[in-house]
N, C-alpha and C positions, 0 to 999 in steps of 0.2 A: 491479584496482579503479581508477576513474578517479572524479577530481572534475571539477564543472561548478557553475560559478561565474555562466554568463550565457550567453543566446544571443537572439540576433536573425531565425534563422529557423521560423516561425510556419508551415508545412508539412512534412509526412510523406514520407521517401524512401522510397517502395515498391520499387525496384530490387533489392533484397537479396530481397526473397520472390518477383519473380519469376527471378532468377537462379537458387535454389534450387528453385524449381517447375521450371523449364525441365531443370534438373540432372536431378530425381528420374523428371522423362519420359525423358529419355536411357537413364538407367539403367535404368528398366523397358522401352522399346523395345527395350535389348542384350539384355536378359534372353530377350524375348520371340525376338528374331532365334536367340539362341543356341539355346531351343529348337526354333523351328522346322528349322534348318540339323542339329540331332541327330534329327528326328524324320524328313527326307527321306533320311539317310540311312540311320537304321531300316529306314525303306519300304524303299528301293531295295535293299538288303543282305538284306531278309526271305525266308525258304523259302515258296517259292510252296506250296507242298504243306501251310505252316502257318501259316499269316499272319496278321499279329498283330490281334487281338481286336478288334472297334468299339470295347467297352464302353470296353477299359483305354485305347487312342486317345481317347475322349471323357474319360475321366475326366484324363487327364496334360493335356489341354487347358484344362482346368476349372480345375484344379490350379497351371498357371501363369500362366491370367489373376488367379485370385487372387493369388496373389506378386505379380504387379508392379502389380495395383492397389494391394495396402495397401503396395508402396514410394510411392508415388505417394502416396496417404493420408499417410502419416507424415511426408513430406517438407512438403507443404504444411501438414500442422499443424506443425510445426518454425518453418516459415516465418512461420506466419500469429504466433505464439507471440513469435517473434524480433521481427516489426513490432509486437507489442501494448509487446514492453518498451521499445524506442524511442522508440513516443507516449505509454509511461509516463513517458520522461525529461523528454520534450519537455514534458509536464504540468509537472511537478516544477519546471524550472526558472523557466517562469513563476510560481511562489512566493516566489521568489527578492527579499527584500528589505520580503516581508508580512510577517502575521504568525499563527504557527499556536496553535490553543486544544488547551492537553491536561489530562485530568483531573491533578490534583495535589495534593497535601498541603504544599507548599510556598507562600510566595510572596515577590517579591525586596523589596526596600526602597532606592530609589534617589532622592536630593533630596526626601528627606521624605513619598516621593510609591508606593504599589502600588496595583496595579489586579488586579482577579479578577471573573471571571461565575462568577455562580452561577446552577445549574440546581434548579430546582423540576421532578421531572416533575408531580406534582398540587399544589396547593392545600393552604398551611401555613395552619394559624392562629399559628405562633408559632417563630419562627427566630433562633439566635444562632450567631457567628460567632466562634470562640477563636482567636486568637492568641499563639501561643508564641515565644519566645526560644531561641540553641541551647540553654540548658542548660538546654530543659524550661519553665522558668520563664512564667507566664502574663502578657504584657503589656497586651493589654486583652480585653475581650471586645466587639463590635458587635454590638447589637440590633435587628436586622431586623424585626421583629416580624412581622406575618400578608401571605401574603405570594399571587399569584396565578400558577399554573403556566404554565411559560415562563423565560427567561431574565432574569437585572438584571446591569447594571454594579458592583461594588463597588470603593471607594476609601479607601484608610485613608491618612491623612496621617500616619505614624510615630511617632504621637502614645499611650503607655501611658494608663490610667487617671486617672493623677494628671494628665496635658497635658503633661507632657515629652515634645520628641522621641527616637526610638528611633535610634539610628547606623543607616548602612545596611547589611545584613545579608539573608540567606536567612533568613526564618521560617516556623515549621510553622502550617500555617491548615484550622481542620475546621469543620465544619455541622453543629449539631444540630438538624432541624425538624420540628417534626409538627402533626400533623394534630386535632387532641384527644390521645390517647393514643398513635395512631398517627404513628411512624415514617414520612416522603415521601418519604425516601432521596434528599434533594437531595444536591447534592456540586458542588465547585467547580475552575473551568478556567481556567491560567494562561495569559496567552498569552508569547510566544517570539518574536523575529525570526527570520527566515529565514536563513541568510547565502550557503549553496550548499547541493549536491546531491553526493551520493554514490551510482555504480552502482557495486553488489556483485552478483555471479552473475545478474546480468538484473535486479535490484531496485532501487529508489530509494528512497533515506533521505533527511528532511532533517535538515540540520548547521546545527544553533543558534547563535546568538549567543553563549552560552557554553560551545562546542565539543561539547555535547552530541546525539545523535542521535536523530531518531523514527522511525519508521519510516509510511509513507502511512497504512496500517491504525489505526496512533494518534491519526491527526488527527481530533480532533470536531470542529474548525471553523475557517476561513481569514477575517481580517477584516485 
């Protein structure tokens, strides 16, 4: 496992796939030499009186050019595989110091001050936003009201019902919106600092601002 904190070059080193292409022709061209140098000896060593078959000659030939194409096959997807996770890294790092949206039930409270999108996929008439304390406890509730599909900013100033500010803390934060009766199934996305990268087995994770990790697949959105 290695971390990756920052880089500055902004190009792909293809040299690894084709050192490994180049590799997997070798090894298929030994292949092929090994069998030919067993097959003139065949000849040359055969009973003239019984000499060995076209067919099974054509067919052992058949037989080894497939072997060492699919080494060849396999090597270059190896390779080509190997370069995709690299330009994955190389993706990843330029995040480094954004900031990523992920769906969540949470949100932070820092100088009185959180931030969340909320996603509408269609059209609310009527939308409210609860907010919780850890111990459950309801601190305010925000009334979005009707609302049009697409994404909005939301901002809570830490401020409960009554207008006291809330300390700064992780709170639980949910969407209930609908449509008349129906249910829009909005739901809300916090965003994250970036802070580095993480490759594990060929994969890139990002590592949050408070040490926690995403993985690429998580990310709904980079702002």
């Amino acid at each position: 496992m290695a971390t990756v904190s920052s880089t500055t070059n902004n190009s792909t080193d293809y040299s690894t796939y084709n050192v490994q292409t180049n590799t997997a022709q070798s090894a298929a061209q030994g292949i092929q030499d090994r069998f030919l140098k067993l097959l003139t000896t065949q000849l040359k060593t055969q009973d003239p009186s019984n000499p060995m078959d076209n067919s099974q000659m054509t067919s052992q030939m058949a037989q080894i050019s497939t072997v060492s194409g699919l080494e060849t096959v396999n090597a270059s997807i190896k390779a080509l595989s190997d370069n995709q996770a690299a330009s994955q890294s190389l993706l990843a790092t330029m995040m480094i110091g954004r900031y990523a949206l992920q769906q969540s039930d949470s949100i932070n409270l820092q100088g009185g001050s959180a931030k969340a999108v909320v996603n509408f996929p269609q059209s609310a008439t009527e939308s409210v936003v609860t907010i919780k304390n850890s111990s459950g406890v309801i601190v305010n509730e925000l009334k979005l009201g009707a609302q049009k599909s697409g994404q909005m900013t939301l901002s809570w100033d830490g401020k409960n019902a009554q207008g006291v500010v809330q300390p700064d803390d992780s709170y639980s934060i949910s969407i209930k919106a609908v449509n008349g009766s129906s249910d829009v199934g909005a739901s809300i996305m916090t965003p994250l600092k970036i802070s580095s990268i993480v490759m594990d087995k060929g994969s890139a994770s990002l590592v949050m601002e408070d040490g926690s990790r995403m993985s690429m697949s998580d990310v709904k959105q980079i702002i």
